[in-house]
Steps between C-alpha positions, in 0.01 A plus 500: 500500500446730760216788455754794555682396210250458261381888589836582484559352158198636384535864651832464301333423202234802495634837329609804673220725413238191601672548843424896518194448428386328795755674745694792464825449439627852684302445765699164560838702476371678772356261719817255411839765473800350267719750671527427878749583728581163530512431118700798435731404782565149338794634273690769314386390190103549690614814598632656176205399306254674777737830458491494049127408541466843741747667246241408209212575645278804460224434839300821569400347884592229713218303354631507182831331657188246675410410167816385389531243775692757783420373821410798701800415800767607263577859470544615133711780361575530864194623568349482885253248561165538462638600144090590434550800737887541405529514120716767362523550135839672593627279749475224219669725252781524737531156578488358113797795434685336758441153444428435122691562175333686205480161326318355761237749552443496126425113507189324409310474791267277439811231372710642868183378723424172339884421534547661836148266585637226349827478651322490850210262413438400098097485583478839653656596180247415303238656775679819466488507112126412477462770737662807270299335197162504719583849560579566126175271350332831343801596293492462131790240475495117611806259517550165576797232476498153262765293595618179292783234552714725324376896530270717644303751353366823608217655354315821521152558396322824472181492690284687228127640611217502259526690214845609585740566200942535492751605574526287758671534879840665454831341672700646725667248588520098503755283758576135442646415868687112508469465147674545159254617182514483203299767337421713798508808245183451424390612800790819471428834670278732238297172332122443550342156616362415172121338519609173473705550779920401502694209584824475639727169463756453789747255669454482911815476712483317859257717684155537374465822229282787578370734216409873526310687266438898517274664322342885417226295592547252781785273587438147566767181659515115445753221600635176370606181704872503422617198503353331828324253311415276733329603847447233778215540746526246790367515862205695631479836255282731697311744297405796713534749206506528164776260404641469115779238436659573173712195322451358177451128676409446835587153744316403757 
């Protein structure tokens, strides 16, 4: 078995955060853009989910956009490039009245870019979602995704300190993208994350789910595999970045 496979298999095996520890995971967005001109260019379909995932968004500066996986040769909001030295808070208002719906500017954004991501490349996905939950790790909430032959379950933790006594984080809102729940109500608009934390029981559909949570307090995101169980690795896998393979069995 060749070397590359084994570090493959094994870089597949290895959490998320374990990966953003050693590298950051925004910095690789940067370094290694989803959205290209050439992967935008590759369809409609490319091209629609690159407009809802500006539509969603809420960047303050072109490296915001960076951060998400925008490769710096595409012009966004159709800003001028160098969009550093171009941005326009106006200019972008314009564009999203002219090119979204209300709906879509109201969407989940964190749910928008992982699908967006994961349309274009399904491990950049993941990239980009370890990214917004680096950037969130100091909120008081923490969520994460159990997945079974038959479900997959979201839960949400609240990330107590010392000493610290309830209520707890307050939702403002919870989206269950690419899957169907059960009791999502316990995680309603109004309730507080109890200490114990709260679990939600859903169904996934074809493409992998994505879970966001929004809090008075924080928001956090997690995924689920969908139903690509099986992931085959052959070949020479090069890992120049931080790579995470997500399938409930993998083939070499």
């Amino acid at each position: 078995m060749r070397l590359d496979i084994i570090a493959a298999t094994l870089a597949a095996l290895i959490p998320t955060t374990a990966l953003a520890q050693t590298s950051s995971v925004c910095d690789v967005l940067v370094k290694n853009p989803v959205f290209t001109t050439a992967t935008i260019s590759k369809s409609a379909e490319s091209k629609n989910r690159f407009r809802l995932l500006q539509c969603s968004a809420d960047w303050k500066s072109a490296s915001d956009a960076q951060k998400a996986g925008i490769g710096l040769d595409i012009p966004i909001y159709d800003l001028t490039i160098p969009l550093d030295a171009n941005w326009s808070d106006t200019k972008v208002e314009q564009w999203k009245s002219s090119h979204c719906s209300s709906e879509e500017r109201k969407a989940d954004y964190g749910s928008t870019l992982y699908a967006s991501s994961y349309a274009i490349d399904p491990t950049s996905a993941q990239s980009a979602l370890a990214c917004l939950t680096t950037l969130l790790d100091r909120k008081a909430v923490r969520c994460s995704v159990t997945e079974t032959s038959s479900a997959v379950i979201f839960e949400a933790e609240w990330r107590k300190t010392t000493g610290e006594v309830g209520p707890g984080p307050k939702v403002k809102s919870f989206v269950a993208s690419k899957a169907t729940c059960l009791n999502e109500d316990v995680l309603s608009a109004g309730k507080f994350l109890p200490d114990g934390g709260a679990s939600v029981l859903c169904t996934a559909k074809d493409e992998p789910p994505v879970f966001s949570l929004n809090t008075d307090r924080g928001q956090c995101f997690a995924a689920g595999s969908g139903k690509e169980d099986v992931l085959g690795l052959s070949g020479t896998v090069t890992l120049d970045r931080a790579t995470t393979f997500r399938a409930k069995r993998i083939k070499i």
